[in-house]
C-alpha positions as CSV (number, residue, x, y, z in Angstrom):
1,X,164.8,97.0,-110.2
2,X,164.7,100.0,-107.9
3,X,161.5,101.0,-107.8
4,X,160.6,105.4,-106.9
5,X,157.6,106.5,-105.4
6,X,157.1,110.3,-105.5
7,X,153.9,111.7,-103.2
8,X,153.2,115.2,-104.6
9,X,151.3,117.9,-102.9
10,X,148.0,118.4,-104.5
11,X,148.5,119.9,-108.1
12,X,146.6,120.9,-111.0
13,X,147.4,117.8,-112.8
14,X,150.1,114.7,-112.3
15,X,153.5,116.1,-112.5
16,X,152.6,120.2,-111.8
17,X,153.8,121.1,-115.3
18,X,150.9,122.5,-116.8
19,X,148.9,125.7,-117.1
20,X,150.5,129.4,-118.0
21,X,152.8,129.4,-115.1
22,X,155.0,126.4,-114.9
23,X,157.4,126.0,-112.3
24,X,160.5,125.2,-113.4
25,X,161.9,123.3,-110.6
26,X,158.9,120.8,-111.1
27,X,159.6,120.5,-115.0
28,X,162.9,120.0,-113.9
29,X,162.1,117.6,-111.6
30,X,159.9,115.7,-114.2
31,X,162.3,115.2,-116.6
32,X,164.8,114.0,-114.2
33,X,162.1,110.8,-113.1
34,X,162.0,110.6,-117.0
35,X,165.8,109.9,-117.2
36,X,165.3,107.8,-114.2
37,X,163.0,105.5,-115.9
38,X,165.4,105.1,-118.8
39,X,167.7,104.0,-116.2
40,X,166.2,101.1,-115.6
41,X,164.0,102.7,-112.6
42,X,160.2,101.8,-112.4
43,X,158.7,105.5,-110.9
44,X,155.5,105.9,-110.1
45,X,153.9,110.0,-108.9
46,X,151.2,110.0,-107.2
47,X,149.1,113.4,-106.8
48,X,147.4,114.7,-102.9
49,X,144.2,115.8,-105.2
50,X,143.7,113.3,-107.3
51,X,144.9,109.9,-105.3
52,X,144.9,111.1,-101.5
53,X,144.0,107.2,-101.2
54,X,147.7,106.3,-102.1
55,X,148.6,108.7,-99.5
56,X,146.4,107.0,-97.2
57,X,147.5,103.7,-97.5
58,X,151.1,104.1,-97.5
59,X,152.4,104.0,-93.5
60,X,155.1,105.5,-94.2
61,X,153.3,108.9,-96.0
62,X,150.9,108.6,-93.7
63,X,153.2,108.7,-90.8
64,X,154.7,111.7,-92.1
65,X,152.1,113.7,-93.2
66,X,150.8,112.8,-89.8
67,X,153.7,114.4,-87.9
68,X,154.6,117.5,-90.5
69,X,151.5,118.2,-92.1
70,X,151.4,118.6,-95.8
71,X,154.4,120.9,-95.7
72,X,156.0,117.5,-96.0
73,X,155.1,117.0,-98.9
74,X,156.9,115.9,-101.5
75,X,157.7,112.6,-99.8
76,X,160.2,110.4,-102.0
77,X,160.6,106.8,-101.5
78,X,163.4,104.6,-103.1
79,X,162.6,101.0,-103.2
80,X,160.0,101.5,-100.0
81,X,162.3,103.3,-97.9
82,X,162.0,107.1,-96.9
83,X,164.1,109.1,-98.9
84,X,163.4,112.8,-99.1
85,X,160.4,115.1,-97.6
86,X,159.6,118.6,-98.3
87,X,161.7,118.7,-101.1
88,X,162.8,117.4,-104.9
89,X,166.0,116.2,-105.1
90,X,168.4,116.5,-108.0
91,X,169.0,114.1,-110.8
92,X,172.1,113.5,-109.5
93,X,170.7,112.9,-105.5
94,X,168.0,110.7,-107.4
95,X,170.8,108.5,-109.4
96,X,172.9,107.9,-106.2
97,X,169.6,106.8,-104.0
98,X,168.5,104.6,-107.0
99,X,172.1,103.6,-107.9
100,X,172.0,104.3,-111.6
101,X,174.4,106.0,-113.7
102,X,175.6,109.6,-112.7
103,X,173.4,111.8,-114.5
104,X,176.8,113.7,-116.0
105,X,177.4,110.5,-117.4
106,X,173.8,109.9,-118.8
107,X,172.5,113.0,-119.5
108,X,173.8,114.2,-122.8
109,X,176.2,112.5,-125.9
110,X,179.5,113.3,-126.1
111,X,179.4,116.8,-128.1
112,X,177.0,118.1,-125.5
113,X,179.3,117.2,-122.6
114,X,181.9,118.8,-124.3
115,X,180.2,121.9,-124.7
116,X,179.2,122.3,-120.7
117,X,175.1,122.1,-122.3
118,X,174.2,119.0,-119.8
C-alpha cells in the first residue's frame, strides 16, 4: 500500500477548507487525497499548528523546513520519500507518484466523461 504524508503550513483547522473564505486550490486538493484513499492509498495530513511535533520528528520535514523555512511548506511524501515542497500537486501528479489509476480514468462514470464534467 502506498502510503502519503502531506505536512501543511499551519491552518485554521486540518485540511484549510473551513471558515468564509475557502481556498479553492486547498478544497481541491482535499478532495483529490480523498480520491486517493479510494485508490487504495493510506494518506495521512498533518497540520504546522496543531501537530508541529510530526513536523519535528520527521528528518526529512525537518531537514527541509530547516533549509527553506516554512515557505516550504506543503512538504509531500509518497511512501517516505520526498515528493513535492512548496506546493500541492494535481490529482493526476498525485496518481502517477502513488501509482494508482489516472484520475481521468477514476474520477467520474461514463456519462460524466462523456460530457467533459470530470
Amino acid at each position: 500500500m502506498t502510503t502519503v504524508q502531506v505536512f501543511d503550513p499551519a491552518m485554521c483547522c486540518s485540511t484549510g477548507v473551513c471558515g468564509p473564505q475557502v481556498d479553492p486550490h486547498l478544497a481541491t486538493f482535499e478532495s483529490d487525497l480523498r480520491w486517493l484513499g479510494t485508490q487504495g492509498a493510506q494518506v495521512t495530513r498533518y497540520n504546522l499548528g496543531q501537530e508541529p511535533g510530526a513536523f519535528a520528528e520527521n528528518d526529512v520535514v525537518r531537514t527541509v523546513l530547516q533549509s527553506g523555512g516554512e515557505e516550504a511548506l506543503p512538504v509531500i511524501l509518497v511512501d517516505g520519500r520526498l515528493r513535492w515542497t512548496g506546493q500541492y500537486p494535481t490529482r493526476d501528479e498525485l496518481a502517477a507518484a502513488a501509482a494508482a489509476v489516472p484520475a481521468a480514468q477514476a474520477c467520474c462514470v461514463p456519462t460524466e466523461q462523456a460530457s467533459g464534467r470530470c
